[in-house]
Every structure is written in C-alpha cells, then in structure tokens.
Chimera marker file (.cmm) of the C-alpha trace (Angstrom):
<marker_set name="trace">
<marker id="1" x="0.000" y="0.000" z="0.000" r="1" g="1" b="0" radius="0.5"/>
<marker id="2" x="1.067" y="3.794" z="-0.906" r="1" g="1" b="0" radius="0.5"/>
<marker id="3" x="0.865" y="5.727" z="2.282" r="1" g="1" b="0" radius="0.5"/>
<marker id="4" x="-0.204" y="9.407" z="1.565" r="1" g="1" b="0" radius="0.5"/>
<marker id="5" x="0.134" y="12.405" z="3.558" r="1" g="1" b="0" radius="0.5"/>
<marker id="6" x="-1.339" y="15.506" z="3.408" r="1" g="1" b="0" radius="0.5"/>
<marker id="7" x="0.625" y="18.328" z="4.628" r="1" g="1" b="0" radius="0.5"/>
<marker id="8" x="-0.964" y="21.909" z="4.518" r="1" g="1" b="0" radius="0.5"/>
<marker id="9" x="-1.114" y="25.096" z="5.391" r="1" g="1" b="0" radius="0.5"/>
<marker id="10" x="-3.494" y="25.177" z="9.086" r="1" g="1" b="0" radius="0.5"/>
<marker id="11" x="-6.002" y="22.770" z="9.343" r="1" g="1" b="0" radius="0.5"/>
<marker id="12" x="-6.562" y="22.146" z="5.023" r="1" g="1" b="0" radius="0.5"/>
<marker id="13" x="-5.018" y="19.018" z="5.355" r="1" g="1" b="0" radius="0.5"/>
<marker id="14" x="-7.054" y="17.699" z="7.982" r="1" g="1" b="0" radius="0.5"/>
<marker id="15" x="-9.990" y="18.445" z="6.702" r="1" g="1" b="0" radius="0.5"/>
<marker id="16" x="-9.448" y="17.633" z="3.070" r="1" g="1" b="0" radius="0.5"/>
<marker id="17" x="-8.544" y="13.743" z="4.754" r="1" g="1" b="0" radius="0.5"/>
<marker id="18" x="-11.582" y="13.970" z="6.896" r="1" g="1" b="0" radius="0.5"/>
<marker id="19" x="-13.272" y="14.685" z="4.115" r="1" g="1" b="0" radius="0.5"/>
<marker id="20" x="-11.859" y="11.603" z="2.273" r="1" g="1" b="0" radius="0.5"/>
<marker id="21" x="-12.516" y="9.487" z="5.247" r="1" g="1" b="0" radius="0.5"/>
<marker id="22" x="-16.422" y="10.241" z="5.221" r="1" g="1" b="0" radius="0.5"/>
<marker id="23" x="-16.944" y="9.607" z="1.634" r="1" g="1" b="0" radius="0.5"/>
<marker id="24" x="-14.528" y="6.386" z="1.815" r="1" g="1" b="0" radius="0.5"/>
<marker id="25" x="-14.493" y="5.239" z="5.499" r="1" g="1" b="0" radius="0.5"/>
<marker id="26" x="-12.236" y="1.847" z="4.526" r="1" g="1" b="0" radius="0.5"/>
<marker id="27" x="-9.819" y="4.192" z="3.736" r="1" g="1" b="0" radius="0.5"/>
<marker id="28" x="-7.149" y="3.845" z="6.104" r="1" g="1" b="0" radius="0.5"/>
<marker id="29" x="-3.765" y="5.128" z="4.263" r="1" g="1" b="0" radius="0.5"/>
<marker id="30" x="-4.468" y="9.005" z="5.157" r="1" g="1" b="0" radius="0.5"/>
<marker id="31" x="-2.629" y="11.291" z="7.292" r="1" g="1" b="0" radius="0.5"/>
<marker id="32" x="-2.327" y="14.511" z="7.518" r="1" g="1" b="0" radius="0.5"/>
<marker id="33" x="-0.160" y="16.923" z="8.622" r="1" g="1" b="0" radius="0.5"/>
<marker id="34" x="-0.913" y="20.615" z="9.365" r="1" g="1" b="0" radius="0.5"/>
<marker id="35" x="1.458" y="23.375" z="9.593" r="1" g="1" b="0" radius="0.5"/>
<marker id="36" x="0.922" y="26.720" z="11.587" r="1" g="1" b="0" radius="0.5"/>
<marker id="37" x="2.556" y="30.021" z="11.235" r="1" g="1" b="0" radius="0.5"/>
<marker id="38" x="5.700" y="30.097" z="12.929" r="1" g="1" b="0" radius="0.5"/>
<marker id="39" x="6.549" y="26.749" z="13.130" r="1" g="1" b="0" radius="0.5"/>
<marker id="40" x="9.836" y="25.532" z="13.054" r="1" g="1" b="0" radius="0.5"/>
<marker id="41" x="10.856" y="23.840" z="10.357" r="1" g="1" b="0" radius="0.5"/>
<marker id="42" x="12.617" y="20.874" z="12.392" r="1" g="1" b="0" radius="0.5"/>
<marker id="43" x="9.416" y="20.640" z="14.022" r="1" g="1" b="0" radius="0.5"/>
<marker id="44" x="7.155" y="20.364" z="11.115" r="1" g="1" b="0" radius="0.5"/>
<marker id="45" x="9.519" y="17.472" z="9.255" r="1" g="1" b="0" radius="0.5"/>
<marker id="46" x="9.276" y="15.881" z="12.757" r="1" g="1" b="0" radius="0.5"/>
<marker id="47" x="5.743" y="16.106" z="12.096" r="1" g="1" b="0" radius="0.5"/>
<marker id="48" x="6.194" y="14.489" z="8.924" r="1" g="1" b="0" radius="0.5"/>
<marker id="49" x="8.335" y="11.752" z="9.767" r="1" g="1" b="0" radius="0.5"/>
<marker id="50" x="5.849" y="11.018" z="12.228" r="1" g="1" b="0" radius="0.5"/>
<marker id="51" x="3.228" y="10.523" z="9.925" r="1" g="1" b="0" radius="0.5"/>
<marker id="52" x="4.974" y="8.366" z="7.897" r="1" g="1" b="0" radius="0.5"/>
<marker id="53" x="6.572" y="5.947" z="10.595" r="1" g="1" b="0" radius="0.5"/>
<marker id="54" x="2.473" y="5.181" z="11.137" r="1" g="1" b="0" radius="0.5"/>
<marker id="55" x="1.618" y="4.326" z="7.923" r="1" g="1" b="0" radius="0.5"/>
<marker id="56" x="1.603" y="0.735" z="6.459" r="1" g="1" b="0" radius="0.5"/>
<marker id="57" x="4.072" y="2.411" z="3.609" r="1" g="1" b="0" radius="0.5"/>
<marker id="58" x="4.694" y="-0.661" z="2.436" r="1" g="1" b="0" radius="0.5"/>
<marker id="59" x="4.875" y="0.610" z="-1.574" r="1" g="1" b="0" radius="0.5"/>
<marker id="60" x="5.637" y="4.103" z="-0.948" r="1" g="1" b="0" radius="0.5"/>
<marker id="61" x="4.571" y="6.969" z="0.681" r="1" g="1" b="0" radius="0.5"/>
<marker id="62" x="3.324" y="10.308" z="-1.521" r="1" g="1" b="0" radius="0.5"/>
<marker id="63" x="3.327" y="13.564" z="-0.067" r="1" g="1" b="0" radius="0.5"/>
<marker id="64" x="0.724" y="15.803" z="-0.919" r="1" g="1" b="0" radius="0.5"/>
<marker id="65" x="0.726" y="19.771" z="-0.326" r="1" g="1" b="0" radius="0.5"/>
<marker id="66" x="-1.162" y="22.722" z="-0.948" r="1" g="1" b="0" radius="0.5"/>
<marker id="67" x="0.834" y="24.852" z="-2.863" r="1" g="1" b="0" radius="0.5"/>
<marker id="68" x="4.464" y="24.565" z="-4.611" r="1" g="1" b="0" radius="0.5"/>
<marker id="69" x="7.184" y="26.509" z="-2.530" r="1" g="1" b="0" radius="0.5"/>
<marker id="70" x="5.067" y="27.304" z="0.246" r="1" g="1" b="0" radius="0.5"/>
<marker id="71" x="6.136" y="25.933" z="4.184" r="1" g="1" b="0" radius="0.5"/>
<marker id="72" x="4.328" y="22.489" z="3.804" r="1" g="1" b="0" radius="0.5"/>
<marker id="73" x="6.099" y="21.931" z="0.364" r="1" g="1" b="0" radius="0.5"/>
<marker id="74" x="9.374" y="22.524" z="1.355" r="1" g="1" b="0" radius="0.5"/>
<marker id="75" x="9.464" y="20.912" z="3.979" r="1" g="1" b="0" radius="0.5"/>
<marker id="76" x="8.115" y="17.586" z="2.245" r="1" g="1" b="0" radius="0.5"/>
<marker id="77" x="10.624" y="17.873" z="-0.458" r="1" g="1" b="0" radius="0.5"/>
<marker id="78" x="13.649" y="16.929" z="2.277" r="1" g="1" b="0" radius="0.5"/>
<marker id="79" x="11.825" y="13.253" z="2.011" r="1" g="1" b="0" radius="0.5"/>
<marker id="80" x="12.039" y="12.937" z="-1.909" r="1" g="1" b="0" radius="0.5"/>
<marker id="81" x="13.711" y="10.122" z="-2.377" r="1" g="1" b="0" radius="0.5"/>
<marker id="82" x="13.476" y="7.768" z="-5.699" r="1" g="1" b="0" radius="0.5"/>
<marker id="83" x="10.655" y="4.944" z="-5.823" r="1" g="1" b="0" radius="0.5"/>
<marker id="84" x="10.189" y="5.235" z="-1.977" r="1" g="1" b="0" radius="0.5"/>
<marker id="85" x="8.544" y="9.101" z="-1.568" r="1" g="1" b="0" radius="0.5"/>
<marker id="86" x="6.909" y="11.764" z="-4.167" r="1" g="1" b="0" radius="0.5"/>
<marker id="87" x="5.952" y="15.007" z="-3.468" r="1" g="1" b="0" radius="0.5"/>
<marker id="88" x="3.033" y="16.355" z="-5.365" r="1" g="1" b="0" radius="0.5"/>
<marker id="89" x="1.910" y="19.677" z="-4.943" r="1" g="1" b="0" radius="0.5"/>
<marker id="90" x="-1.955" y="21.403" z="-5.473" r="1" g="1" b="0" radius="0.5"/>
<marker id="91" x="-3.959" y="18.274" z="-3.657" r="1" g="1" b="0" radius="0.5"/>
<marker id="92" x="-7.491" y="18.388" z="-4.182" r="1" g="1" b="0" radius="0.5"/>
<marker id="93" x="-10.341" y="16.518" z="-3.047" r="1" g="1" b="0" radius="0.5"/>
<marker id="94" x="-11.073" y="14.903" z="-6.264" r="1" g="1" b="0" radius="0.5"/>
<marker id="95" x="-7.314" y="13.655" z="-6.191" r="1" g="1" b="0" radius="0.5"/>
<marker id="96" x="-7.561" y="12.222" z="-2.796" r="1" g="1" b="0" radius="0.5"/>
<marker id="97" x="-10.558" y="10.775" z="-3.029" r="1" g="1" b="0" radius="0.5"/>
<marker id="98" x="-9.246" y="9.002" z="-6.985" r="1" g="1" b="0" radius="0.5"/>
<marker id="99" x="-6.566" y="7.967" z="-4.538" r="1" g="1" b="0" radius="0.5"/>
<marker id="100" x="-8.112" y="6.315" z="-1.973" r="1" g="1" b="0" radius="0.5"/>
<marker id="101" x="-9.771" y="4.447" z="-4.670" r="1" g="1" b="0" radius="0.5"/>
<marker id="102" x="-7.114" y="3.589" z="-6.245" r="1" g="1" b="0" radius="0.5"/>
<marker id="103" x="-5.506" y="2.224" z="-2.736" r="1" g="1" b="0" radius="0.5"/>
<marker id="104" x="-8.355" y="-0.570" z="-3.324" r="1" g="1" b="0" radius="0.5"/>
<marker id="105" x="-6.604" y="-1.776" z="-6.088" r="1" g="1" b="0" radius="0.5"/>
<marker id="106" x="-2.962" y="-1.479" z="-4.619" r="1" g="1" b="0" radius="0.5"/>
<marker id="107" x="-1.275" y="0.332" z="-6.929" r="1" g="1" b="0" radius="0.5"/>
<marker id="108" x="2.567" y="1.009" z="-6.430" r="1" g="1" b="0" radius="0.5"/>
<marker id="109" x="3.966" y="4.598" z="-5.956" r="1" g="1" b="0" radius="0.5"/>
<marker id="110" x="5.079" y="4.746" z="-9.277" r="1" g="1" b="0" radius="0.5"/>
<marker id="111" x="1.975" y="4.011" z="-11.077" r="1" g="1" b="0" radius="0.5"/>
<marker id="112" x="0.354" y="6.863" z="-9.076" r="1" g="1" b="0" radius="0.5"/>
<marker id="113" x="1.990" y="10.049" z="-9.148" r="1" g="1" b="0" radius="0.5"/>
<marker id="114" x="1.294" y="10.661" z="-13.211" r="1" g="1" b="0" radius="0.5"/>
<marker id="115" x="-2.086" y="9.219" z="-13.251" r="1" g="1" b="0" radius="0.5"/>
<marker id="116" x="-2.976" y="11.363" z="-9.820" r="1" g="1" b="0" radius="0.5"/>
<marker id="117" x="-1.217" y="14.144" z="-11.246" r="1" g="1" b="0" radius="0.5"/>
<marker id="118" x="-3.422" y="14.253" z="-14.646" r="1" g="1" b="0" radius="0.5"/>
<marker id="119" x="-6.361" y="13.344" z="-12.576" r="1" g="1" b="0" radius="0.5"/>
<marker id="120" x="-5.978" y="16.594" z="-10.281" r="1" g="1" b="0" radius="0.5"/>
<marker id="121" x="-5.838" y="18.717" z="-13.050" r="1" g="1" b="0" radius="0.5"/>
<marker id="122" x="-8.997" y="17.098" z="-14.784" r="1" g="1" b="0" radius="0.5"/>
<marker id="123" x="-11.012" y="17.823" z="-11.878" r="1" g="1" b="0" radius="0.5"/>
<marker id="124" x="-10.521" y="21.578" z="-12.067" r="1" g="1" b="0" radius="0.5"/>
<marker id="125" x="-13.638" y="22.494" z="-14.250" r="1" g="1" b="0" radius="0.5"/>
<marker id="126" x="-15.649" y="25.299" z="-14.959" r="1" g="1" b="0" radius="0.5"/>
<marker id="127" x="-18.833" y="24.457" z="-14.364" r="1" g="1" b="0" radius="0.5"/>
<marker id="128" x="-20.641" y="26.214" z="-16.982" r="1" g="1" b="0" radius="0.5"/>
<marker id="129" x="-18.436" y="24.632" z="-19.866" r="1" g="1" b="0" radius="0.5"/>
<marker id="130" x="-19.322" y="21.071" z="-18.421" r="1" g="1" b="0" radius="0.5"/>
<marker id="131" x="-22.900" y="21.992" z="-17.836" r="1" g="1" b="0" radius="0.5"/>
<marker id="132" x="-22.818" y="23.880" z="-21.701" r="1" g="1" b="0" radius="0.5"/>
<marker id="133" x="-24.984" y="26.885" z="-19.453" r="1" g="1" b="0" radius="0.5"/>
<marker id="134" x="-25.178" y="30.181" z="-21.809" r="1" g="1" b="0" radius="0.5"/>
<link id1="1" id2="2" r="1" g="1" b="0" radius="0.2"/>
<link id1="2" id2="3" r="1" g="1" b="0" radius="0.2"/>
<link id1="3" id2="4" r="1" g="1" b="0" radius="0.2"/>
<link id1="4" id2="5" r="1" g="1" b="0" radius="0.2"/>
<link id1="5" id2="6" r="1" g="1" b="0" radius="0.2"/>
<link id1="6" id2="7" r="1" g="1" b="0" radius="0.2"/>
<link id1="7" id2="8" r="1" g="1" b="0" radius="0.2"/>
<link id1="8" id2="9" r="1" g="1" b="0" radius="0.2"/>
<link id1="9" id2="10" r="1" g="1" b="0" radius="0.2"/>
<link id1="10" id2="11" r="1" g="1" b="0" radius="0.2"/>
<link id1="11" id2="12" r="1" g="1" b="0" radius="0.2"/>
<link id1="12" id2="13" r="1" g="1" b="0" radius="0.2"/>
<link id1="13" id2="14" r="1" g="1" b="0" radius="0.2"/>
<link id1="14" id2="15" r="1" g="1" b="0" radius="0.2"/>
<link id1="15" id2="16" r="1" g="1" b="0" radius="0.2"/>
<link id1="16" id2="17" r="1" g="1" b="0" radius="0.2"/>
<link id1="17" id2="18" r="1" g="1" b="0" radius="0.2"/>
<link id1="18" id2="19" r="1" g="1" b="0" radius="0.2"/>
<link id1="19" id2="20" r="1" g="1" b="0" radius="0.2"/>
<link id1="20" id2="21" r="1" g="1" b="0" radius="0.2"/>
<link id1="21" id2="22" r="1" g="1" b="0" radius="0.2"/>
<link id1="22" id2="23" r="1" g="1" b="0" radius="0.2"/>
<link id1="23" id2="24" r="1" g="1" b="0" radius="0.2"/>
<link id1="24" id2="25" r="1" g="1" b="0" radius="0.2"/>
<link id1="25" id2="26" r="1" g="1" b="0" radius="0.2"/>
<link id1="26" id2="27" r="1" g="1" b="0" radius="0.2"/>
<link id1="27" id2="28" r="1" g="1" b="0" radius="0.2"/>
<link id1="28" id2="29" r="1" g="1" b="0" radius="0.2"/>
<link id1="29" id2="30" r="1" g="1" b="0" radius="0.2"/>
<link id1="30" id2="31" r="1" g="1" b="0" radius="0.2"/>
<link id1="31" id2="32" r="1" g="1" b="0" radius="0.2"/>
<link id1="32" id2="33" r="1" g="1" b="0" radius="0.2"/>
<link id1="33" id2="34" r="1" g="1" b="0" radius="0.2"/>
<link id1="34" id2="35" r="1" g="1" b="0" radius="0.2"/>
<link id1="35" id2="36" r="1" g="1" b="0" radius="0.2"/>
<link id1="36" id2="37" r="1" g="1" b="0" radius="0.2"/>
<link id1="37" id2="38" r="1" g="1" b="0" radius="0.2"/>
<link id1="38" id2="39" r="1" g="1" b="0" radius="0.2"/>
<link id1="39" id2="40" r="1" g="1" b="0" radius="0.2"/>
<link id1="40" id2="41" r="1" g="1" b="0" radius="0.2"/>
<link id1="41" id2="42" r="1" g="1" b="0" radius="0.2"/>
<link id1="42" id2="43" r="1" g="1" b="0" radius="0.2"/>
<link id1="43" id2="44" r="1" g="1" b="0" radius="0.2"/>
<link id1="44" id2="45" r="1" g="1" b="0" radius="0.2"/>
<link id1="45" id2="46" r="1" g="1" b="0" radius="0.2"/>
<link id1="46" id2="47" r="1" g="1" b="0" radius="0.2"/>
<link id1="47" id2="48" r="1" g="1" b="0" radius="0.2"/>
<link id1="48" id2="49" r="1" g="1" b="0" radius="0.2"/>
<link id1="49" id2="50" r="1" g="1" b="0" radius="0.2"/>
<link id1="50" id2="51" r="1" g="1" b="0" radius="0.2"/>
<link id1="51" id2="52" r="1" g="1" b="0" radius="0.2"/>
<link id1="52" id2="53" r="1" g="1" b="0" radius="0.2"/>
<link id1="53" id2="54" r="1" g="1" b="0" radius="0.2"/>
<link id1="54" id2="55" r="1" g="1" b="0" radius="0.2"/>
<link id1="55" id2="56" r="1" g="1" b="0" radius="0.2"/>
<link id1="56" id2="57" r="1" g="1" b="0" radius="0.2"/>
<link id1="57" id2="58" r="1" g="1" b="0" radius="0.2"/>
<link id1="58" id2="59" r="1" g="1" b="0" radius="0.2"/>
<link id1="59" id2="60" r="1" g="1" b="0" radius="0.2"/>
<link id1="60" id2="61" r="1" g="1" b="0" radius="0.2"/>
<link id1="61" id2="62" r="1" g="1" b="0" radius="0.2"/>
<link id1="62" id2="63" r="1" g="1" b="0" radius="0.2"/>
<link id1="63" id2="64" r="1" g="1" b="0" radius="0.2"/>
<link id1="64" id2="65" r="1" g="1" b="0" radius="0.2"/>
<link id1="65" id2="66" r="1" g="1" b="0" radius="0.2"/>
<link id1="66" id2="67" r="1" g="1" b="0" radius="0.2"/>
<link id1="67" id2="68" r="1" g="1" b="0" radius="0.2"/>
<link id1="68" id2="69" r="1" g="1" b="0" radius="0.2"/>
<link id1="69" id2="70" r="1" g="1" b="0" radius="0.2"/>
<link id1="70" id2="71" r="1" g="1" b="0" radius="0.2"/>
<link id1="71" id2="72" r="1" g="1" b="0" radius="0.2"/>
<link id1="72" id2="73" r="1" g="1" b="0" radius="0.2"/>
<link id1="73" id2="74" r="1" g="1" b="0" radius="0.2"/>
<link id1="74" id2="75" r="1" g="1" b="0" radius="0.2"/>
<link id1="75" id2="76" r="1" g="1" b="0" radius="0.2"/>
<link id1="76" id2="77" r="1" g="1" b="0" radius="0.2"/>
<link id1="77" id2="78" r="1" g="1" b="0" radius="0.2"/>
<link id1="78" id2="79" r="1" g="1" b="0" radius="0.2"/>
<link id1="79" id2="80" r="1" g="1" b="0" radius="0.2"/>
<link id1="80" id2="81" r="1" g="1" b="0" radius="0.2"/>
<link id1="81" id2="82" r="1" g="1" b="0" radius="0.2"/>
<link id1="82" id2="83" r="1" g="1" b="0" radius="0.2"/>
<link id1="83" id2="84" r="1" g="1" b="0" radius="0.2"/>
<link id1="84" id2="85" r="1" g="1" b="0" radius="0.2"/>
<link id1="85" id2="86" r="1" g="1" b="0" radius="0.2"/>
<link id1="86" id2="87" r="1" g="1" b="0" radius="0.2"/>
<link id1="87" id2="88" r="1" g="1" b="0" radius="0.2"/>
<link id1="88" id2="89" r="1" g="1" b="0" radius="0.2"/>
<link id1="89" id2="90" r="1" g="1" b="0" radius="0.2"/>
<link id1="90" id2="91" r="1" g="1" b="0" radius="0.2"/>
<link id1="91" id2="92" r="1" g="1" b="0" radius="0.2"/>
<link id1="92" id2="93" r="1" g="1" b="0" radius="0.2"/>
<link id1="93" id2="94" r="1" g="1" b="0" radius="0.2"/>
<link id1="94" id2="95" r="1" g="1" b="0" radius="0.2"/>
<link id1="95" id2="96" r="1" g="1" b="0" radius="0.2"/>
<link id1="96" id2="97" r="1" g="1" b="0" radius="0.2"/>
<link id1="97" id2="98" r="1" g="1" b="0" radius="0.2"/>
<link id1="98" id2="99" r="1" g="1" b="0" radius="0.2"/>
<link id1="99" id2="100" r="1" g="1" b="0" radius="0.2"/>
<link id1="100" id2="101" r="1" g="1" b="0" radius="0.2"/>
<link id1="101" id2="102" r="1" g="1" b="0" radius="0.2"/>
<link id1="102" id2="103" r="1" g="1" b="0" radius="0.2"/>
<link id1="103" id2="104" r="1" g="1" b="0" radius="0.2"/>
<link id1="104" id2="105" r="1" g="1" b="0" radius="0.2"/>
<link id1="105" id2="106" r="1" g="1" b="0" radius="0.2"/>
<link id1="106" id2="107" r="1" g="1" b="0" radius="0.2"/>
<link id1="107" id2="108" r="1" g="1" b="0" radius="0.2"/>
<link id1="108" id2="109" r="1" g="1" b="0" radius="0.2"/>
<link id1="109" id2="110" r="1" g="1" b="0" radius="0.2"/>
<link id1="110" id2="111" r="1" g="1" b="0" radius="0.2"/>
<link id1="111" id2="112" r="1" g="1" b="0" radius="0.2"/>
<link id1="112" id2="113" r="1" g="1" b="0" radius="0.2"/>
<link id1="113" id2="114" r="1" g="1" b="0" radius="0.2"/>
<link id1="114" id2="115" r="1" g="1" b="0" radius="0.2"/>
<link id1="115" id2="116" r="1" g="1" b="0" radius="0.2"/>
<link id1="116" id2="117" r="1" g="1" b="0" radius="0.2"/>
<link id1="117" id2="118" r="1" g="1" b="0" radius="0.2"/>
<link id1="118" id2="119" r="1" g="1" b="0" radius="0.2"/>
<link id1="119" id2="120" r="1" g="1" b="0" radius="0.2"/>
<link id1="120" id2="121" r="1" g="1" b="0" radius="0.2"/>
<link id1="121" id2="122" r="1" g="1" b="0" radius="0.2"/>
<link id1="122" id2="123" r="1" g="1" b="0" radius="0.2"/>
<link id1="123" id2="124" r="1" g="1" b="0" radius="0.2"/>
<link id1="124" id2="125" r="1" g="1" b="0" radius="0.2"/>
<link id1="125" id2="126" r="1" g="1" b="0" radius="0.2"/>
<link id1="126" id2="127" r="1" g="1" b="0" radius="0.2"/>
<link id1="127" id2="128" r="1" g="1" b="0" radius="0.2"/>
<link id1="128" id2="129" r="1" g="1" b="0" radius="0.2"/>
<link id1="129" id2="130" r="1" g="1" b="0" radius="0.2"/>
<link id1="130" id2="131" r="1" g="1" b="0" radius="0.2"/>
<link id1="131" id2="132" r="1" g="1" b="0" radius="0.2"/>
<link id1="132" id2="133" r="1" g="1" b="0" radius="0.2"/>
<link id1="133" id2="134" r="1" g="1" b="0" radius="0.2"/>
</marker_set>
C-alpha cells in the first residue's frame, strides 16, 4: 500500500482527509499533517516523519501539499527520495478521493503520481463549460 500524507497550510489538510474518510471510510492510508505560522521547520519534518513511521508504507509513501514553494512543500521535499517518496503539490479533493480508490486496487507509488497528477488537473472544471450553461 502507498501511504499518503497531506501536509498543509493550518487545518486544510485535515480536513481535506476527513473529508476523504467520510466519503470512503475503509480508507485507512491518510494522514495529515498541518502546519501553523511560525513553526519551526525541524518541528514540522518531525511532524512528517511522524506521519509516515504510522503508515503501512509498504509501496511508498506520496506527499501531498497545498501549494508549490510554500512551508508544507518545502518541507516535504527533504523526504524525496526515488521509488520510496513523491511530493506532489496542489492536492485536491477529487485527487484524494481518486486515490483512496485507487488504494483498493494497490497500486505502487510509481503508477500513481502521473495518473494522480493528470487526474488533479482534470477535476478543475468550470462548471458552466461542463454543464454547456449560456
């Protein structure tokens, strides 16, 4: 099983894998990790290793955050390392709940991170385009 961590500005995070949790409940490979102003960066990769050492990792761990170069980001890119953790940045519902799915059907970390990747960025729609509204 992929673990998966969401790391966030605040309380995002948490919510977004709450979120995941109610729509899902058998998923069980979500964690998530929020970071507050002013918190030390040793702190929030302690966070973060945390979070990982309590998840059945067992293909991988991916690293999701809210927004490329921010706190949350940065600090999950000290964890890249090849095959074993990805770092993907802009999580989205849709993306976390595709992945929870996907967890089902244990999947590897490699076959993930494109397929989420694409998958997050189909989800963004504007609604009036989809709906044809004029």
């Amino acid at each position: 099983m992929v673990g998966m961590i969401v790391v966030t500005h605040g309380n995002i995070g948490v919510e977004l894998v709450k979120a995941v949790k109610h729509i899902l409940p058998e998923s069980t490979s979500f964690r998530a990790v929020a970071v507050t102003a002013n918190e030390a960066p040793q702190i929030i990769c302690h966070n973060i290793r945390k979070a990982l050492d309590e998840l059945p990792c067992t293909h991988g761990a991916l690293l999701l955050t809210d927004l490329f170069g921010g706190t949350p980001c940065n600090a999950c890119l000290t964890f890249i390392k090849k095959d074993e953790v990805e770092v993907i940045a802009g999580v989205n519902l849709p993306m976390l709940v595709k992945l929870a799915y996907l967890q089902q059907d244990k999947k590897n970390l490699s076959e993930l991170i494109h397929f989420v990747q694409e998958y997050g960025k189909k989800s963004i729609v504007i609604a009036s385009e989809v709906l044809e509204v004029k």
